[in-house]
C-alpha positions in Angstrom: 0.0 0.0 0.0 1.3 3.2 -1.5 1.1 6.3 1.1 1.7 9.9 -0.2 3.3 12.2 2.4 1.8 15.4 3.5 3.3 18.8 2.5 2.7 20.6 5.6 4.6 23.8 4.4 4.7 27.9 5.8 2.1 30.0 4.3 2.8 32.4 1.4 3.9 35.7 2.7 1.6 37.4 0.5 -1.5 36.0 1.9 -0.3 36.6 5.6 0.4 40.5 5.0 -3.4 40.5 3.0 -4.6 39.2 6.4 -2.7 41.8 8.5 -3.8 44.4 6.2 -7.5 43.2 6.6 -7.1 42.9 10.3 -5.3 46.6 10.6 -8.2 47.9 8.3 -11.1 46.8 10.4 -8.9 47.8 13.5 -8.6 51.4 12.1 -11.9 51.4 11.3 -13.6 50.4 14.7 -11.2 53.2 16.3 -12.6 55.7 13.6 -16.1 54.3 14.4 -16.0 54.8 18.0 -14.5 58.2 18.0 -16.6 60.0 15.2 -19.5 57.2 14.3 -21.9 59.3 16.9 -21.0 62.5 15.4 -21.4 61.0 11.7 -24.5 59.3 12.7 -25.7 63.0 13.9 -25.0 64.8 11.0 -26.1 62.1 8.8 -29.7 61.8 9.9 -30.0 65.1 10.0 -28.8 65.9 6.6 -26.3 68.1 7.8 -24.0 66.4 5.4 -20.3 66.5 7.1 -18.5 63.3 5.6 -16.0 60.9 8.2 -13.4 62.4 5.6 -14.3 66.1 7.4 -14.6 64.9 10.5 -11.4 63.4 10.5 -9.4 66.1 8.9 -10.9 68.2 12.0 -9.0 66.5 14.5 -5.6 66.8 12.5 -6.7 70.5 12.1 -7.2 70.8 15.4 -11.0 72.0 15.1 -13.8 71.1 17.9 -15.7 68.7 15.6 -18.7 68.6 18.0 -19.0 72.3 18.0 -18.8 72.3 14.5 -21.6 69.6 13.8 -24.0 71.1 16.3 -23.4 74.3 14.4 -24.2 72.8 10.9 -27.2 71.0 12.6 -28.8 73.9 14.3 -28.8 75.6 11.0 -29.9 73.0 8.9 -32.8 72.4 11.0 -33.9 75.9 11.2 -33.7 76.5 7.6 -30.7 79.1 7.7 -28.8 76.5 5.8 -31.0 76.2 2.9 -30.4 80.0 1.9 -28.5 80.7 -1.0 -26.7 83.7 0.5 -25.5 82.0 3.5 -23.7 79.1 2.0 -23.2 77.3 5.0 -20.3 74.8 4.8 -18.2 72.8 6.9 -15.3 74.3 5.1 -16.6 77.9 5.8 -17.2 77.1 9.7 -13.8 75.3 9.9 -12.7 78.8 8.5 -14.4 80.8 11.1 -13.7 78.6 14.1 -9.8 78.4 13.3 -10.0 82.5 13.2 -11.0 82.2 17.1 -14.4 83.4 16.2 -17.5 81.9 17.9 -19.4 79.3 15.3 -21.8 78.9 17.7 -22.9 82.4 18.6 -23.0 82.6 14.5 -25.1 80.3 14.0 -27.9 81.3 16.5 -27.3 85.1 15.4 -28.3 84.0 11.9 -31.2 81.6 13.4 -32.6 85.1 14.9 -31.8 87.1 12.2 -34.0 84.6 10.0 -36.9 84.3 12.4 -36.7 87.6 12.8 -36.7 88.5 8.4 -33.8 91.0 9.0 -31.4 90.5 6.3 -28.0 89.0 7.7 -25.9 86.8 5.6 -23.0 84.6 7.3 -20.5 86.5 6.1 -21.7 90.1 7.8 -22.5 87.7 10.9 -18.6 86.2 10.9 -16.8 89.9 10.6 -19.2 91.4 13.3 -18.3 88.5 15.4 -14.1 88.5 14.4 -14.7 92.7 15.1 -14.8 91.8 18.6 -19.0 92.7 18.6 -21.4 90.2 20.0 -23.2 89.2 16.3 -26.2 87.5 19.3 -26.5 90.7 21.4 -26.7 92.7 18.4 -29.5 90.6 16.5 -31.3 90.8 20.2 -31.1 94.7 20.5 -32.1 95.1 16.7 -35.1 92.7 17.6 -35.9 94.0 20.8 -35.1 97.8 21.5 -32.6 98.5 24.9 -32.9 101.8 26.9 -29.6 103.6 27.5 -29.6 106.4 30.6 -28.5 109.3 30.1 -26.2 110.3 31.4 -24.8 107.1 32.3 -25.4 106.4 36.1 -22.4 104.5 36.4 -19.8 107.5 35.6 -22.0 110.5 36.7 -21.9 111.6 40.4 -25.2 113.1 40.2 -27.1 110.9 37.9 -28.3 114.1 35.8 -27.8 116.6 33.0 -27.3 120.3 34.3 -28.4 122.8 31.7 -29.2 126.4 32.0 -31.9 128.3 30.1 -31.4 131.9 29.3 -33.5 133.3 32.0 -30.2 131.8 34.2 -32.4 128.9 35.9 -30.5 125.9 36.4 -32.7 122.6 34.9 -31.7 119.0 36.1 -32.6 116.5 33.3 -32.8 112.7 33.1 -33.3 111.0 29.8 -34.1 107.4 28.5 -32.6 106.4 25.2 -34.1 103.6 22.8 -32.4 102.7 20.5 -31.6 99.1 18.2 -28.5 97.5 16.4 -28.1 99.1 13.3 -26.4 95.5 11.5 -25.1 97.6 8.6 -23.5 100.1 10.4 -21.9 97.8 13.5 -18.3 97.2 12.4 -16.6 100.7 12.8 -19.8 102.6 14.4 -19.7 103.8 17.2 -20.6 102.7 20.9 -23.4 103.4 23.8 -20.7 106.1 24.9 -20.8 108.2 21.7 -24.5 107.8 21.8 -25.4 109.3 25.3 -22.6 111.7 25.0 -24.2 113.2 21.9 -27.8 113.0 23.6 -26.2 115.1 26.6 -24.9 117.6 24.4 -27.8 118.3 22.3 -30.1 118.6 25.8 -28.0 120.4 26.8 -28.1 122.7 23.5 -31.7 122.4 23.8 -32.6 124.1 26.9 -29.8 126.4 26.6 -32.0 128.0 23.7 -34.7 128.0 25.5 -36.3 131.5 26.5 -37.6 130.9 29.8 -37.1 127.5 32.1 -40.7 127.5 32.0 -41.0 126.5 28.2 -39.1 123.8 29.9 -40.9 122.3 32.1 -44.3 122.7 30.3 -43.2 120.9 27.1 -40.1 118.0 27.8 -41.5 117.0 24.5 -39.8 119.8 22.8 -36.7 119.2 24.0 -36.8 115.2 23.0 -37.7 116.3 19.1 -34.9 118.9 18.6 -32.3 116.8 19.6 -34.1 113.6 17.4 -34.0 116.0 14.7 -29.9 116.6 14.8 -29.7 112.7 13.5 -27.5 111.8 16.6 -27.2 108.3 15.2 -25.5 109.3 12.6 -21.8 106.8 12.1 -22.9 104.9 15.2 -23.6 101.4 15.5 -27.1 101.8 17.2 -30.8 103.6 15.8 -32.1 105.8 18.3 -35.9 105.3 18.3 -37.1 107.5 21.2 -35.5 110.1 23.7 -38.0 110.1 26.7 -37.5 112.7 29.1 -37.9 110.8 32.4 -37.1 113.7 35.1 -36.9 117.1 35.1 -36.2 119.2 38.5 -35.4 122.9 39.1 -32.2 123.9 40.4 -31.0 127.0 41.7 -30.9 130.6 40.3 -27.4 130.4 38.3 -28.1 133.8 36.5 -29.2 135.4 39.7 -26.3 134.3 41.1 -23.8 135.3 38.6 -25.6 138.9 38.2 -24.8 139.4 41.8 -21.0 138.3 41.4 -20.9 140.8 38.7 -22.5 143.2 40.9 -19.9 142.4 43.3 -17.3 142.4 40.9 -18.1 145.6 39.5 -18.8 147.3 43.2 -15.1 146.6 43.9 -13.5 147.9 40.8 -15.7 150.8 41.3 -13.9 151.0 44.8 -11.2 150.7 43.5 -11.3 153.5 40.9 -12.4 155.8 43.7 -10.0 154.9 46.0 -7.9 155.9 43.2 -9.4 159.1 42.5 -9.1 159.6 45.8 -5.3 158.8 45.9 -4.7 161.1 43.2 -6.6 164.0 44.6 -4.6 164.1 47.7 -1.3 163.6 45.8 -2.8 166.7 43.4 -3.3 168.6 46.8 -0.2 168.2 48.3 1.3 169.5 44.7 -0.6 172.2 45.1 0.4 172.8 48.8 4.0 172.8 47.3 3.4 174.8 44.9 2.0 177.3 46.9 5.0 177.5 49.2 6.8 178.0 46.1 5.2 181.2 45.3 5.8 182.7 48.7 9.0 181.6 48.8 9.6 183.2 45.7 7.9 186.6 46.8 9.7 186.8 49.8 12.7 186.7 48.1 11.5 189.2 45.6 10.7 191.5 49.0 14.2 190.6 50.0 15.8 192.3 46.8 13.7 195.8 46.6 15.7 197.3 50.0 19.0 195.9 48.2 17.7 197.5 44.8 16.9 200.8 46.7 20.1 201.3 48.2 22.0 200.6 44.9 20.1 203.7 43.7 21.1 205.7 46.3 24.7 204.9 46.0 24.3 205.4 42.2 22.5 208.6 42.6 19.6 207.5 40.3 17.2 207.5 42.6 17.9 211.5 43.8 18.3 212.4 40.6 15.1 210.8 39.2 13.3 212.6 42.2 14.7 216.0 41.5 13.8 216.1 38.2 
């Protein structure tokens, strides 16, 4: 009986790397599957469309993949993403979030902005944000008007505007500013500060040009429509919708006062100018007084030469012969 002997040989080294390669493969991809399946899965059912390719790239670009697929999810499900203008991508948010901007706050500025209908795009949203503005706040104010005081309670001692009218009484004011976001104007406008500070003036300016306080006091309303009507707004980030005047109180008698430090004034320099006058008078006197002395002094000397002159005539004859003839 014939027996054949069995080749019990190595395997090829070709099918042994295939199987590493399979194993490494499926390895790889139950790591990749763990650490990004749950995001994927996220994005994928809600048709947020960010590929295992993206969100892998994210980790090597070091970019919050989770704040980026929340972003892309909140504004695909409220519609934001669908508009043409906006052109939401992950690309585009990758962009924003790797300029230290805030993808989030973006994305819910532009959610309000839309439920709102005010027109803001993602890329006006992404430079108001990189400006260093709060894109949110601003999309809240524009929606929702805030009131500024003025002037600002925190950096006045007295909490009031002090303006005089030109019958010299002194009117304490305190005003209420309304004003909204204006989007278009936010990067570069102006702040709150400009805005009250140019409210204060023109009060100010207002009851300054007033006739009597009492105009005043009977119409506020006055006061709030000239200084509307200066366009206060204008280069600012803000809209002012309203300036309520919410206090008005009288102060003291500034022009009455200052009348009477003139009348002061004016007492003493006329003291002066007679005590002066008065100075000089004296002075003129005691010229005179010299003077005076002067003269006699000068006569008695005249009287002093005539017996001198008298005798010289005797001496000379003239004086006996002028008599005898």
């Amino acid at each position: 009986m014939k027996t054949f002997p069995v080749l019990l040989g190595a395997p090829p080294p070709l099918f042994v790397l295939a199987i590493c390669a399979v194993v490494l493969f499926f390895f790889v991809a139950a790591i990749v599957v763990m650490a990004y399946g749950n995001l994927w899965l996220r994005a994928y059912m809600s048709r947020a469309r960010v590929s295992m390719l993206s969100l892998i790239g994210m980790t090597f670009r070091q970019v919050n993949a989770t704040t980026i697929v929340n972003a892309k999810i909140m504004a695909m499900q409220s519609g934001v993403a669908s508009d043409p203008r906006n052109n939401i991508t992950t690309a585009r948010l990758e962009a924003h979030y790797l300029a230290n901007g805030d993808v989030p706050k973006v994305v819910q500025a532009l959610i309000a902005a839309h439920r709102a209908g005010m027109d803001l795009d993602f890329d006006r949203a992404a430079a108001i944000d990189l400006a260093g503005r709060d894109v949110l706040d601003a999309v809240r104010t524009s929606v929702y008007p805030k009131v500024i005081d003025c002037p600002d309670p925190r950096r006045s001692s007295t909490g009031t505007l002090s303006a005089i009218a030109k019958d010299g009484i002194q009117l304490n004011v305190n005003a209420r500013v309304t004003v909204r976001t204006n989007l278009a104007q936010l990067i570069g406008g102006a702040t709150e500060d400009t805005v009250i500070a140019r409210v204060g003036e023109g009060i100010v300016s207002a009851i300054g040009s007033s006739e009597t306080h009492n105009d005043v006091l009977e119409h506020p309303d006055r006061i709030s429509k000239a200084v509307l009507a200066r366009g206060l707004d204008a280069h600012t980030a803000f809209e002012i919708v309203s300036i309520d005047i919410a206090q008005i109180s009288v102060g003291e008698n500034v022009g009455a006062r200052l009348q009477a430090d003139q009348a002061e004034a004016d007492t003493r320099v006329a003291r002066a100018k007679a005590e002066q006058r008065r100075a000089e008078a004296i002075a003129r006197e005691q010229e005179m007084r010299a003077e005076v002395s002067k003269n006699r002094a000068q006569v008695v000397l005249a009287e002093a030469e005539v017996p001198v002159a008298m005798a010289d005539a005797f001496r000379a004859g003239n004086f006996q012969g002028n008599s005898q003839g």
